[in-house]
Residue, then its C-alpha position, 0 to 999 in steps of 0.5 A: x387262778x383268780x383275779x379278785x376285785x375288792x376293797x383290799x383284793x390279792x390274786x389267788x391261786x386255788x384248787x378245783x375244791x376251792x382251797x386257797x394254795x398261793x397268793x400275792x399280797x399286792x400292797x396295803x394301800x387302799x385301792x390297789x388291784x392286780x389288773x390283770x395276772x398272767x403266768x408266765x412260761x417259766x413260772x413266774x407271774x407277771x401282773x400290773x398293780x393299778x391304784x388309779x385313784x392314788x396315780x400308781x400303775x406298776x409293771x411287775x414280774x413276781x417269782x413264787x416266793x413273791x420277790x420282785x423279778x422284774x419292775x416298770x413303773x407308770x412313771x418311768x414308762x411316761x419318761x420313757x414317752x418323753x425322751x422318745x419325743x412321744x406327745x403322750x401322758x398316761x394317766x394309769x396302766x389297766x386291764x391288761x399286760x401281756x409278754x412276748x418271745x422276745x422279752x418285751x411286755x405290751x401293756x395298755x395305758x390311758x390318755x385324754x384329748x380335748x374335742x370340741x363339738x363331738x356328736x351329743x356333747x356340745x362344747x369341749x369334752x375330755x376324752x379317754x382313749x387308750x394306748x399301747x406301749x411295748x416296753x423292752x427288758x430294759x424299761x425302753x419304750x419300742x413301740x406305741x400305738x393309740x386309739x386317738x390315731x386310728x379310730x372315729x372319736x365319734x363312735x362311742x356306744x356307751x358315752x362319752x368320756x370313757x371312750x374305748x375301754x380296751x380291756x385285753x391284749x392277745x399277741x398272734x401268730x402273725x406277729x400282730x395284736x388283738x385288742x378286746x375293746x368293751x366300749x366299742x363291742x369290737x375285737x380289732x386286730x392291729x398290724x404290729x409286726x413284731x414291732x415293725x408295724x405301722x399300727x394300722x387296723x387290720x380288722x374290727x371284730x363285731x357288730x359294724x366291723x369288717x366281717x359277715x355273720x352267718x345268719x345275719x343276726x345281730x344279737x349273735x354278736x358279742x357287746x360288751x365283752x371280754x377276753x378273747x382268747x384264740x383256741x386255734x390257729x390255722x392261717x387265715x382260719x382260726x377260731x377265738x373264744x369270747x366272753x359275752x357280757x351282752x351289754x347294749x345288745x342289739x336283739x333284731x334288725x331294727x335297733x332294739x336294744x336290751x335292757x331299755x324300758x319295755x325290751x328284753x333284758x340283757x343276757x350273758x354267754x360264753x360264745x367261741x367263733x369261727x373266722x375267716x380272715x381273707x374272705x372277712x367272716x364270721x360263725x358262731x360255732x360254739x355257744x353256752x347261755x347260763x340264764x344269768x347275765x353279768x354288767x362287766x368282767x369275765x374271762x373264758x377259754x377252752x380246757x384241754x379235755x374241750x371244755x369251755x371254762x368261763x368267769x362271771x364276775x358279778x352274775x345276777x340272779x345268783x344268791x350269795x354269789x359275788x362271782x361264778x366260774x363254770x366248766x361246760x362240756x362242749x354239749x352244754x353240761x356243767x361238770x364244776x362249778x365255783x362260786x366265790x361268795x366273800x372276799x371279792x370279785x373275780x374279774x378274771x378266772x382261768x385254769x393253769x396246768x400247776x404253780x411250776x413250769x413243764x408240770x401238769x397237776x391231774x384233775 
């Protein structure tokens, strides 16, 4: 399944030749993407159509034949803020939505706060901050969490006003949420309880946060990335997979930082780690570095046969690529490989096991 970004992008599903089997048409207005889409257990498709430029966001959930199941607007999920006695305005909903057992859908929206006399930026400055909001089945906002109410506006690794660009959500077995931020090269974990929780950091994932690295190497740490996606999960034990895009990458213990004149250049991998909650550490247990490097996007997560399957969305060098999906074996073998290279980017890309619940379609 393949989220493209392009000027009039569709989400497609294709076979492993690349044939395209099923699509939804997201709408002709200019501008508008699926951000993201995600299968859903009984065979539907649940994705947010995002237009930030015309204002729009919408939460939708989508049969096969593309009838609308289920639908949240940005516009009802702001009333919703206000008549809940929320202070909050989201100006978009982006990068991600995800469904929970009991039916409710998380989704990550944006909002602005005015600072004044933030580190490097004298005067007022318009920050974007992002939040969650847990929506129920009947379009009610349950339970709401930000960025602004629990993080250091003075920690902005790439400038200021895109602040944290929180770029993926994972819901845990615990009852409590992962949420891949880009800006600030860390995956936290934040106490949501089943929406019970009081919204607290539980952790924070990366360079700077909360857990020991093996080895103390600082370009071992994922920057920049994306979707993280938990492969196993055995209490405070549990291993997730990373996209690593490797912006900013810190390289060595004095600082230096890729990609700036007269340093390395940066780097992508694919990277699977190793955590121990209680003790707060970390080891890389799995890495695949293609030589290629990508500014932004990706996705990755491990196949059933243990393959690590990952998506670059814009990797350079490749000639007549816009974007490239890899399955490696676990020892570093490239068994498929798909290159999109007219029509768009592929943000994301992953395998589903076919189009229908309970059924699996052989390689």
């Amino acid at each position: 399944m393949v989220q493209a970004n392009a000027p009039n992008p569709d989400a497609v599903v294709t076979d492993l030749d690349g044939n395209i089997i099923w699509y939804y048409d997201i709408g002709a207005l200019q501008g508008n993407i699926p951000f993201p889409i995600r299968q859903l257990p009984n065979g539907h498709f649940l994705l947010n159509i995002e237009n930030a430029p015309a204002g729009i966001a919408d939460l939708r959930e989508i049969d096969l034949a593309g009838n609308t199941i289920r639908d949240v607007s940005l516009a009802q999920i702001n009333q919703a803020l206000q008549e809940n006695g929320y202070s909050i305005t989201l100006s978009t909903l982006h990068h991600d939505v995800i469904a929970l057992p009991n039916g409710h859908w998380i989704a990550i929206g944006n909002t602005t706060k005015e600072f004044t006399g933030l580190a490097g930026y004298p005067g007022t400055t318009s920050v974007l901050g992002d939040v969650l909001v847990d929506v129920d089945e009947s379009g009610n906002v349950a339970w709401v969490w930000s960025t602004f109410d629990h993080l250091n506006v003075n920690r902005h690794l790439q400038g200021l006003p895109d602040w944290t660009h929180a770029n993926a959500l994972v819901y845990t077995s615990d009852g409590n949420l992962l949420l891949s931020m880009r800006n600030q090269s860390w995956v936290i974990k934040i106490n949501y309880a089943d929406g019970t929780g009081a919204g607290d950091i539980l952790w924070r994932l990366g360079e700077g946060g909360d857990f020991a690295l093996a080895g103390n190497d600082p370009k071992e740490w994922f920057y920049a990335q994306h979707f993280p996606n938990i492969v196993s999960d055995q209490g405070s034990l549990f291993t997730v997979a990373i996209f690593d895009d490797g912006n900013q990458r810190i390289l060595d213990d004095i600082g230096t930082e890729c990609g700036l004149p007269g340093d390395p250049d940066c780097y992508s991998r694919a990277a699977i780690y190793n955590l121990d909650e209680n003790s707060k550490t970390a080891a890389v247990g799995w890495e695949y570095l293609p030589d290629l490097f990508t500014f932004w996007g990706g996705s990755i997560s491990q196949l059933d046969n243990g393959d690590v399957e990952f998506d670059m969305s814009a990797p350079t060098p490749v000639p007549n690529a816009l974007s490239s999906v890899f399955e490696i074996t676990p020892d570093g073998q490239v068994t498929w490989r798909l290159d999109i290279k007219k029509g768009g980017n592929a943000y994301r890309a992953y395998r589903i096991p076919s189009l229908y619940p309970g059924v699996t379609w052989q390689k």
